[in-house]
N, CA, C and O atoms as CSV, one atom per row, in Angstrom:
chain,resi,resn,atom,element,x,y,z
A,1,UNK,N,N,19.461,45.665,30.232
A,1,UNK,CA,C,18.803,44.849,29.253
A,1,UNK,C,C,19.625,43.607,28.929
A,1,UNK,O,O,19.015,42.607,28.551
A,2,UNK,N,N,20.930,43.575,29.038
A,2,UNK,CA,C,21.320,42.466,28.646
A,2,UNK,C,C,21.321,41.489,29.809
A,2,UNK,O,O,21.891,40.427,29.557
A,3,UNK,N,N,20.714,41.635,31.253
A,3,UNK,CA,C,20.485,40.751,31.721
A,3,UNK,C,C,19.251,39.845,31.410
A,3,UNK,O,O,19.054,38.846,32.101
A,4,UNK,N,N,18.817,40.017,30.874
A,4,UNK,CA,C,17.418,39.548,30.258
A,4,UNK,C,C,17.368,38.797,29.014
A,4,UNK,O,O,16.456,38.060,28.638
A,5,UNK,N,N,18.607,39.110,28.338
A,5,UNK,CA,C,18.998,38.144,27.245
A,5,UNK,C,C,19.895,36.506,27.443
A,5,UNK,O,O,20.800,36.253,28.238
A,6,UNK,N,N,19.344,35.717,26.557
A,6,UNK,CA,C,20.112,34.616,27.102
A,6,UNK,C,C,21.178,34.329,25.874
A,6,UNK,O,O,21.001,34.900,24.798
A,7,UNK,N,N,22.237,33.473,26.055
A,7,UNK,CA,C,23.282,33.252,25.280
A,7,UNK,C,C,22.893,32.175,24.266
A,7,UNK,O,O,21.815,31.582,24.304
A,8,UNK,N,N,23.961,31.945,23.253
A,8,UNK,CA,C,23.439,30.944,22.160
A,8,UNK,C,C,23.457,29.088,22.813
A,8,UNK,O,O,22.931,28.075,22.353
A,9,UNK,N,N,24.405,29.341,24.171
A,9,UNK,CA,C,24.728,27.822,24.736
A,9,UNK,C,C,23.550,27.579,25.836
A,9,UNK,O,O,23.454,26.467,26.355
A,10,UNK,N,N,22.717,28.559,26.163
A,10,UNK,CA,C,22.316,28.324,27.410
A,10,UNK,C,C,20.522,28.110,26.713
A,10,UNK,O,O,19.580,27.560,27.284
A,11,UNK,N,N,20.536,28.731,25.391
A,11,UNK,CA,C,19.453,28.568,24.709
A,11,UNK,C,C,19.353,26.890,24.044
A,11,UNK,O,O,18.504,26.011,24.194
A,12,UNK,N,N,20.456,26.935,23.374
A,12,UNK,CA,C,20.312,25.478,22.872
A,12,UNK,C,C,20.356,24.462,24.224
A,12,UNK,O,O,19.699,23.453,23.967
A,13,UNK,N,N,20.911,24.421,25.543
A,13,UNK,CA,C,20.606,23.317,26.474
A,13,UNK,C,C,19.432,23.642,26.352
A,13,UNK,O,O,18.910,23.133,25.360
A,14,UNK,N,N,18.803,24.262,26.928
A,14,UNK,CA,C,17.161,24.201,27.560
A,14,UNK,C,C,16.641,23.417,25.761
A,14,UNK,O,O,16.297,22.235,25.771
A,15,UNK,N,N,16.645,23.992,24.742
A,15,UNK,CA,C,15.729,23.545,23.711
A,15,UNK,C,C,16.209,21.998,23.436
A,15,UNK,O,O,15.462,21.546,22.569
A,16,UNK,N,N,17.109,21.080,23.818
A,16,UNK,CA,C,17.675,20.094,23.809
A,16,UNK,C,C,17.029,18.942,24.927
A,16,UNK,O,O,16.732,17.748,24.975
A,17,UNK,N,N,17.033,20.016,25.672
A,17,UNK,CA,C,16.259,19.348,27.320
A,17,UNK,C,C,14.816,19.175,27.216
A,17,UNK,O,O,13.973,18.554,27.864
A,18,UNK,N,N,14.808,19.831,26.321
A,18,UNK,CA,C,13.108,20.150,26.031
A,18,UNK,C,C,12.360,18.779,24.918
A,18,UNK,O,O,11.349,18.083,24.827
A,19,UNK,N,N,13.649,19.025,24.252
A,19,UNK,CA,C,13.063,18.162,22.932
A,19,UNK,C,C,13.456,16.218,23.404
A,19,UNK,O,O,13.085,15.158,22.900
A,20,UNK,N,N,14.530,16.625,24.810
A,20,UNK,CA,C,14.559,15.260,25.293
A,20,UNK,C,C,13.641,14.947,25.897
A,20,UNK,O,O,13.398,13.743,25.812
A,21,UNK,N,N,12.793,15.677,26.677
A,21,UNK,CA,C,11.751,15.298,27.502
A,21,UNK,C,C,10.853,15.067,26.582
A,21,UNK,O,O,9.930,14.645,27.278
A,22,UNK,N,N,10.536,15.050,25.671
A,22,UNK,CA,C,9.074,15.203,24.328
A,22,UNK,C,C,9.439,13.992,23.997
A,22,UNK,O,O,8.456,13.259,23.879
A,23,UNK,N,N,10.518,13.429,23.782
A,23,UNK,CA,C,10.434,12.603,22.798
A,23,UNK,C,C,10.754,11.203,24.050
A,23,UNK,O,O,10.557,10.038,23.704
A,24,UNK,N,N,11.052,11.409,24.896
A,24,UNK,CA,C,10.888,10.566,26.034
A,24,UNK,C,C,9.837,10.367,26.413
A,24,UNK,O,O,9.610,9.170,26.587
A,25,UNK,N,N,9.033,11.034,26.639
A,25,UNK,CA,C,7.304,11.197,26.668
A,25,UNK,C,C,6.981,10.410,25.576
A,25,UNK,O,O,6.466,9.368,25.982
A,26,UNK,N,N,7.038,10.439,24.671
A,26,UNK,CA,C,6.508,9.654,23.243
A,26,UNK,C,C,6.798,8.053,23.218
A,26,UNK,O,O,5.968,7.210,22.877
A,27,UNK,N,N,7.796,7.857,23.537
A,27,UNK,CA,C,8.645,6.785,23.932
A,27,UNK,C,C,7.617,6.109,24.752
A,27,UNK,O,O,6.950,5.155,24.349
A,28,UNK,N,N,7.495,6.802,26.250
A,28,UNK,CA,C,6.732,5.835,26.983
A,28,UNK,C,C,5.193,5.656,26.587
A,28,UNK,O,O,4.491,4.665,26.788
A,29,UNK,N,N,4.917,6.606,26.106
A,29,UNK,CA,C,3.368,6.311,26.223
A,29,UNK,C,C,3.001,5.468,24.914
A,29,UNK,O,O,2.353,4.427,25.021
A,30,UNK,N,N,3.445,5.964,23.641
A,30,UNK,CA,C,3.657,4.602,22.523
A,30,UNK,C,C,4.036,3.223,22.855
A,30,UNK,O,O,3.285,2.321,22.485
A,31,UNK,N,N,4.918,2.994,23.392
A,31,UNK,CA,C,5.254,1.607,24.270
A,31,UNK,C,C,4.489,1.035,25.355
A,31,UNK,O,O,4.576,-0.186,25.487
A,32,UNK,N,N,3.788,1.651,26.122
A,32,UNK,CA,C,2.507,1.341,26.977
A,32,UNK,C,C,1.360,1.362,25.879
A,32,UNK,O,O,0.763,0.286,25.848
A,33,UNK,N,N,1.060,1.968,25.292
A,33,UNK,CA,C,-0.014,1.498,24.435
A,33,UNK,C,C,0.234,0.504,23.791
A,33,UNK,O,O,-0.781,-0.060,23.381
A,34,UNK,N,N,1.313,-0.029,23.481
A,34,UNK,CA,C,1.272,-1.158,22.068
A,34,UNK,C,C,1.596,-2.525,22.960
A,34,UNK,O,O,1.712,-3.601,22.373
A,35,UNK,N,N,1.764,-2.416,24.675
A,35,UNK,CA,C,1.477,-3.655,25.253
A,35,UNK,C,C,0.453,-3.281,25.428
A,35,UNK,O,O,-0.254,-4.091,24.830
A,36,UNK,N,N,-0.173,-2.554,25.871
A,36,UNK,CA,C,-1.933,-2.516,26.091
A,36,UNK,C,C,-2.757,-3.529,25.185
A,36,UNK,O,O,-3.498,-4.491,25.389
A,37,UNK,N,N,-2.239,-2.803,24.023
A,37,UNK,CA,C,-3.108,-3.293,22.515
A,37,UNK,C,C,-2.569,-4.886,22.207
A,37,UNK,O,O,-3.388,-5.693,21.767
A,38,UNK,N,N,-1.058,-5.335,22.474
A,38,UNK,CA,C,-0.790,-6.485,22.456
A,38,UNK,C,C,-1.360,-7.527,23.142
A,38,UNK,O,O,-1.696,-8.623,22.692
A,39,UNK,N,N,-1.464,-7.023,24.493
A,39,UNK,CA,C,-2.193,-7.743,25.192
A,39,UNK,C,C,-3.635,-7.891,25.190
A,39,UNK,O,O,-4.102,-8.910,25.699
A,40,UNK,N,N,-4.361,-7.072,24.719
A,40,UNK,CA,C,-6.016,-7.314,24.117
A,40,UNK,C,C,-5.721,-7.691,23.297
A,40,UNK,O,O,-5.708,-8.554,24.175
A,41,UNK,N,N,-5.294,-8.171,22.037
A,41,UNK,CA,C,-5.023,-8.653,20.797
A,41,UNK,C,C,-4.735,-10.165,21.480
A,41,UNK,O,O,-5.401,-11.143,21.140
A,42,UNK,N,N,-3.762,-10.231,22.391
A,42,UNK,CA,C,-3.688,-11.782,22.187
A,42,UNK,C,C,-4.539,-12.556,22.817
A,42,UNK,O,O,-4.856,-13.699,22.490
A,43,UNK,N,N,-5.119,-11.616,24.211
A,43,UNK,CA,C,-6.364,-12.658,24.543
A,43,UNK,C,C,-7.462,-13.270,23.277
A,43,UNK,O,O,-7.856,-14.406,23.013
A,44,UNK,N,N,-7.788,-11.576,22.512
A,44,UNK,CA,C,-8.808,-11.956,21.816
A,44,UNK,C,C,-8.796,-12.872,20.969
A,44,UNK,O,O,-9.891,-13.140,20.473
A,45,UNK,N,N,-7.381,-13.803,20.426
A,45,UNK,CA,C,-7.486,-14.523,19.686
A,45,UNK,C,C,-6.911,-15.750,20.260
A,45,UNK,O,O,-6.718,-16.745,19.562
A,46,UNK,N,N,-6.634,-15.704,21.508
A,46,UNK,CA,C,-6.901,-16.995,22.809
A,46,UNK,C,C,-4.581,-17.141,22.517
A,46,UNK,O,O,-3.997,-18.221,22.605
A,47,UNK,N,N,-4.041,-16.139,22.289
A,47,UNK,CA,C,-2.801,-16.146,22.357
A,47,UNK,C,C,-2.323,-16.776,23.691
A,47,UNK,O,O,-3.043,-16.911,24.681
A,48,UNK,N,N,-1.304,-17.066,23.620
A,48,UNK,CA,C,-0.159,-17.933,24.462
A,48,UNK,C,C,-0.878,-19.327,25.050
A,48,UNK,O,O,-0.329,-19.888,25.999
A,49,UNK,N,N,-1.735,-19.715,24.655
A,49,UNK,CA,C,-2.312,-21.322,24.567
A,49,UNK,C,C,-1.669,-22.257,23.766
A,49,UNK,O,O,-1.981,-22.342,22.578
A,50,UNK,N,N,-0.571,-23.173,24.390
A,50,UNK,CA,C,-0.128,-24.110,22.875
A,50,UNK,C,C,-0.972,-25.385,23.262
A,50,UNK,O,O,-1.324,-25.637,24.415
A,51,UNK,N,N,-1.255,-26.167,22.138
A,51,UNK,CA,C,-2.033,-27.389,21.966
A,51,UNK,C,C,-1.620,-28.460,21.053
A,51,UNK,O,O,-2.252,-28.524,19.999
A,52,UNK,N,N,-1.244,-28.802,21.132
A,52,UNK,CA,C,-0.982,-30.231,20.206
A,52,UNK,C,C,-0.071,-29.465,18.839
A,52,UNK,O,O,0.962,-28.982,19.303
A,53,UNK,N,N,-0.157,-29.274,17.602
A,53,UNK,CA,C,0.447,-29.084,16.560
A,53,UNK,C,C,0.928,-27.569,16.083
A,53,UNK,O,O,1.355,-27.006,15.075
A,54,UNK,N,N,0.465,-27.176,17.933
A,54,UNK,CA,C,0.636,-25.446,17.416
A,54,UNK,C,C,1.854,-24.575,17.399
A,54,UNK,O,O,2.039,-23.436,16.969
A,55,UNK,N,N,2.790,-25.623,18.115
A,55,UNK,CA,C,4.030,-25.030,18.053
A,55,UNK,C,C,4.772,-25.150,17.008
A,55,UNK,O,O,5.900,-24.656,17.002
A,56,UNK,N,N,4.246,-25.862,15.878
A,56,UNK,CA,C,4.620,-26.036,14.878
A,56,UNK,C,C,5.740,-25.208,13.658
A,56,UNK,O,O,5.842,-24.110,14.204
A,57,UNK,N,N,6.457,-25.132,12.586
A,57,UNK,CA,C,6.727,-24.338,12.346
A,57,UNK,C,C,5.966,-23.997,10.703
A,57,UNK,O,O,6.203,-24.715,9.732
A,58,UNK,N,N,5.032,-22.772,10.645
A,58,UNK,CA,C,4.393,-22.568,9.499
A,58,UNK,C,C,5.218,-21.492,8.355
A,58,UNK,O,O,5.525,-20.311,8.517
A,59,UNK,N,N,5.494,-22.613,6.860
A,59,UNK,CA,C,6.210,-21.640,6.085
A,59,UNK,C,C,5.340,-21.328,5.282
A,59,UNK,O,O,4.495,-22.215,5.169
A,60,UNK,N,N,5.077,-20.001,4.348
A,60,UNK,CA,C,4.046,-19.625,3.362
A,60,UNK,C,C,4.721,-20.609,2.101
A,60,UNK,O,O,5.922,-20.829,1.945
A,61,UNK,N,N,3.735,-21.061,1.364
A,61,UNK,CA,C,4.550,-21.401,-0.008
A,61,UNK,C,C,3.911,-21.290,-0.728
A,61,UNK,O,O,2.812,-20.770,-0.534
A,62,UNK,N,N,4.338,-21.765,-1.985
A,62,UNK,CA,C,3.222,-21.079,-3.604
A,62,UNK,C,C,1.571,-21.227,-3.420
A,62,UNK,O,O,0.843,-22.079,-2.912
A,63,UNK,N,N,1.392,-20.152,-3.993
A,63,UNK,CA,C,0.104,-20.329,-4.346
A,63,UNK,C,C,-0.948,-20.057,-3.223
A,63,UNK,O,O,-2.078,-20.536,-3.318
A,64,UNK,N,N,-0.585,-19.311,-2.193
A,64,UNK,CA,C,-1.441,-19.437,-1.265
A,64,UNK,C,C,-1.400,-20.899,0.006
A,64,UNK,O,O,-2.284,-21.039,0.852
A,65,UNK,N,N,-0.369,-21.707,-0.113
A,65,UNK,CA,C,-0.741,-22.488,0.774
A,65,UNK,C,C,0.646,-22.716,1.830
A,65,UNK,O,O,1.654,-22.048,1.597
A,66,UNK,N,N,0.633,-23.526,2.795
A,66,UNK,CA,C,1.281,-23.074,3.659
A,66,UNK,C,C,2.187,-24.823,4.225
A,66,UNK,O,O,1.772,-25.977,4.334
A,67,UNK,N,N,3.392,-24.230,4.430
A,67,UNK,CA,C,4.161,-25.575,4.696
A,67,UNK,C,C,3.802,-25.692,6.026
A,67,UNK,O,O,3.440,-24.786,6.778
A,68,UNK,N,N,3.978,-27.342,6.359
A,68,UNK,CA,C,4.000,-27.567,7.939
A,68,UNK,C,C,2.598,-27.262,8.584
A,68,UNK,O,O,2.358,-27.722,9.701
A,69,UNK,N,N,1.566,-26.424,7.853
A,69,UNK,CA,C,0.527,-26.833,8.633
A,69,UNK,C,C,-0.623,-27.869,8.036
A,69,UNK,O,O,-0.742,-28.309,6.892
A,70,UNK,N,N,-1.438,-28.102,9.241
A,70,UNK,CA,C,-2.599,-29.299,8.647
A,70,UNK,C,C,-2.618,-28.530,7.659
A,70,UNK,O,O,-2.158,-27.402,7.482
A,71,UNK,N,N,-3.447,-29.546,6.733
A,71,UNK,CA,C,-4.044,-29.841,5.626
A,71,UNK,C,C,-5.428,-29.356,5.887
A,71,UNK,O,O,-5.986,-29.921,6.828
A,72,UNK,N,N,-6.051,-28.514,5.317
A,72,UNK,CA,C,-7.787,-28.042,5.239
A,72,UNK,C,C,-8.437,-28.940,4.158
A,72,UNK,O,O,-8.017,-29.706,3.290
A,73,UNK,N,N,-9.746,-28.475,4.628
A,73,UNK,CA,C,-10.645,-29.572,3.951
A,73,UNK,C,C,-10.906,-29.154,3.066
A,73,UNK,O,O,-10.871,-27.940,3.266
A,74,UNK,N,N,-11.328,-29.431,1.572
A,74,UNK,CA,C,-11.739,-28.605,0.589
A,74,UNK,C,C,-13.017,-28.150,0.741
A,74,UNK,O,O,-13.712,-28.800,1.522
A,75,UNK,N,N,-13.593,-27.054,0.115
A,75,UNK,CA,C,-14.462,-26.725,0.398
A,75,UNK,C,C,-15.426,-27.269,-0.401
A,75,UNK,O,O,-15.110,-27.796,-1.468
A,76,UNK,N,N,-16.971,-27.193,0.105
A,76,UNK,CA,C,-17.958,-28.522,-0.843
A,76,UNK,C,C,-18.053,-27.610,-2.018
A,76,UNK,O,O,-17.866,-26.402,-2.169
A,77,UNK,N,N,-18.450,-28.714,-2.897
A,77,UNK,CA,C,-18.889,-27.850,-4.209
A,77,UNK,C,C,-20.150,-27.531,-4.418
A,77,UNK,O,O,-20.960,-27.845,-3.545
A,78,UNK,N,N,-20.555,-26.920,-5.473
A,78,UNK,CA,C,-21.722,-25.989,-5.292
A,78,UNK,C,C,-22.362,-26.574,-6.121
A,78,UNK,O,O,-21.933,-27.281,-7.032
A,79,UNK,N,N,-24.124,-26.150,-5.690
A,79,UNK,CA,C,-24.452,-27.339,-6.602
A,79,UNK,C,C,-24.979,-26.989,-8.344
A,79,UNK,O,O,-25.689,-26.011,-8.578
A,80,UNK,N,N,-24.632,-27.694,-9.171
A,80,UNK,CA,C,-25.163,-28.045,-10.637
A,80,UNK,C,C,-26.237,-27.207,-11.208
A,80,UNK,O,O,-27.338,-27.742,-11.077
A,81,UNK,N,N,-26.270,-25.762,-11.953
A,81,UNK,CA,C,-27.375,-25.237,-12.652
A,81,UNK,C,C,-28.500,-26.184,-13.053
A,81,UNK,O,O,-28.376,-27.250,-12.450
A,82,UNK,N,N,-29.319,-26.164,-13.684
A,82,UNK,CA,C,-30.135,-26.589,-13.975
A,82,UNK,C,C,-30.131,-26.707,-15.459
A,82,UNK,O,O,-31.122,-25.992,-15.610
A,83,UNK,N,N,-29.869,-26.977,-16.446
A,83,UNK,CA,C,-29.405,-26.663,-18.048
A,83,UNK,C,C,-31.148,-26.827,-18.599
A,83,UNK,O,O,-32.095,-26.966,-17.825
A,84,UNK,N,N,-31.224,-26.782,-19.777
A,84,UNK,CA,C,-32.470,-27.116,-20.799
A,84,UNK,C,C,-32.260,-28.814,-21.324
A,84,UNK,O,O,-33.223,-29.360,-21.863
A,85,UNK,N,N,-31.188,-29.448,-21.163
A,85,UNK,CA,C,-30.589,-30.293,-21.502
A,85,UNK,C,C,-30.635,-31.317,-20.611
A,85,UNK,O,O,-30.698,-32.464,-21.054
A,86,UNK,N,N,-30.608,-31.027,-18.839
A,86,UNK,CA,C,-31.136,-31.947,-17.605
A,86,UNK,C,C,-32.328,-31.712,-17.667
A,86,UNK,O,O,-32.924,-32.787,-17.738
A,87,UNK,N,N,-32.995,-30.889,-17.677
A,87,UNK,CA,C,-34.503,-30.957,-17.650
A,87,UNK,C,C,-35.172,-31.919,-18.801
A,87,UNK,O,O,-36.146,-32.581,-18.442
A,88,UNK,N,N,-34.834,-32.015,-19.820
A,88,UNK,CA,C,-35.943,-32.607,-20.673
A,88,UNK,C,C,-35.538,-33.956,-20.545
A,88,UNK,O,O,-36.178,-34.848,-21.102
Protein backbone atom coordinates (compact mmCIF):
# COMPACT_ATOMS: atom_id res chain seq x y z
CA UNK A 1 0.00 0.00 0.00
CA UNK A 2 2.49 2.45 0.43
CA UNK A 3 3.40 2.18 -3.06
CA UNK A 4 0.35 3.83 -4.03
CA UNK A 5 0.80 6.72 -1.79
CA UNK A 6 2.49 9.81 -2.93
CA UNK A 7 4.83 12.10 -0.80
CA UNK A 8 4.17 15.74 0.39
CA UNK A 9 7.06 17.02 -2.45
CA UNK A 10 5.93 15.03 -5.27
CA UNK A 11 2.23 16.15 -4.52
CA UNK A 12 2.90 19.78 -4.32
CA UNK A 13 5.13 19.65 -7.89
CA UNK A 14 2.34 18.15 -9.85
CA UNK A 15 -0.38 20.72 -8.03
CA UNK A 16 2.13 23.66 -8.92
CA UNK A 17 2.50 22.31 -12.52
CA UNK A 18 -0.99 22.18 -12.65
CA UNK A 19 -1.88 25.53 -11.40
CA UNK A 20 1.05 26.75 -13.87
CA UNK A 21 -0.52 25.38 -16.78
CA UNK A 22 -4.18 27.06 -15.76
CA UNK A 23 -3.05 30.13 -15.31
CA UNK A 24 -0.86 30.11 -18.47
CA UNK A 25 -3.90 29.06 -20.29
CA UNK A 26 -5.69 32.17 -18.94
CA UNK A 27 -2.89 34.31 -19.88
CA UNK A 28 -3.11 33.35 -23.47
CA UNK A 29 -6.50 33.20 -24.25
CA UNK A 30 -7.41 36.66 -22.27
CA UNK A 31 -4.62 38.30 -24.29
CA UNK A 32 -5.86 36.92 -27.68
CA UNK A 33 -9.18 38.04 -26.93
CA UNK A 34 -8.45 41.62 -25.93
CA UNK A 35 -6.40 41.99 -29.40
CA UNK A 36 -9.31 40.42 -31.04
CA UNK A 37 -11.67 42.95 -29.36
CA UNK A 38 -8.95 45.77 -29.83
CA UNK A 39 -8.78 45.27 -33.11
CA UNK A 40 -12.69 45.31 -33.90
CA UNK A 41 -12.90 48.29 -31.68
CA UNK A 42 -10.47 50.22 -33.64
CA UNK A 43 -11.66 49.55 -37.04
CA UNK A 44 -15.10 50.32 -35.84
CA UNK A 45 -14.26 53.69 -34.95
CA UNK A 46 -11.91 54.10 -38.19
CA UNK A 47 -8.66 53.83 -35.53
CA UNK A 48 -5.06 54.31 -36.72
CA UNK A 49 -6.18 56.99 -39.50
CA UNK A 50 -4.35 60.36 -38.64
CA UNK A 51 -5.70 63.51 -40.50
CA UNK A 52 -4.88 66.89 -40.14
CA UNK A 53 -5.39 67.98 -36.24
CA UNK A 54 -5.65 64.48 -34.96
CA UNK A 55 -2.48 63.95 -33.64
CA UNK A 56 -3.06 66.54 -31.55
CA UNK A 57 -2.62 66.60 -27.87
CA UNK A 58 -6.25 66.54 -25.99
CA UNK A 59 -6.27 67.71 -22.19
CA UNK A 60 -9.75 67.39 -20.21
CA UNK A 61 -10.32 70.74 -18.40
CA UNK A 62 -13.06 72.35 -16.23
CA UNK A 63 -16.28 71.97 -16.77
CA UNK A 64 -16.56 69.48 -19.30
CA UNK A 65 -14.43 70.96 -21.98
CA UNK A 66 -11.32 69.99 -23.44
CA UNK A 67 -7.80 71.66 -24.10
CA UNK A 68 -6.16 71.56 -27.54
CA UNK A 69 -9.10 70.40 -29.30
CA UNK A 70 -11.32 72.31 -32.00
CA UNK A 71 -13.73 74.33 -30.74
CA UNK A 72 -17.59 72.85 -31.30
CA UNK A 73 -20.31 74.70 -32.46
CA UNK A 74 -22.89 75.66 -30.04
CA UNK A 75 -25.78 74.05 -30.23
CA UNK A 76 -28.99 76.06 -31.85
CA UNK A 77 -31.36 77.28 -29.49
CA UNK A 78 -34.72 76.17 -29.10
CA UNK A 79 -37.38 77.88 -30.09
CA UNK A 80 -39.53 80.63 -27.83
CA UNK A 81 -42.93 79.26 -25.99
CA UNK A 82 -45.63 80.98 -26.99
CA UNK A 83 -46.66 83.29 -23.71
CA UNK A 84 -50.41 85.01 -23.36
CA UNK A 85 -48.35 88.15 -23.55
CA UNK A 86 -46.85 87.39 -27.48
CA UNK A 87 -50.06 86.42 -28.52
CA UNK A 88 -52.23 89.37 -27.81
Amino acid sequence: MADTTMDNRALLRRTLVTMGAMVGTCVVLVGSLTLVALGITGRAVGGGELSGDAGALVVPGAHGTTLGAPSAQPAPSLPKKKTEATTK
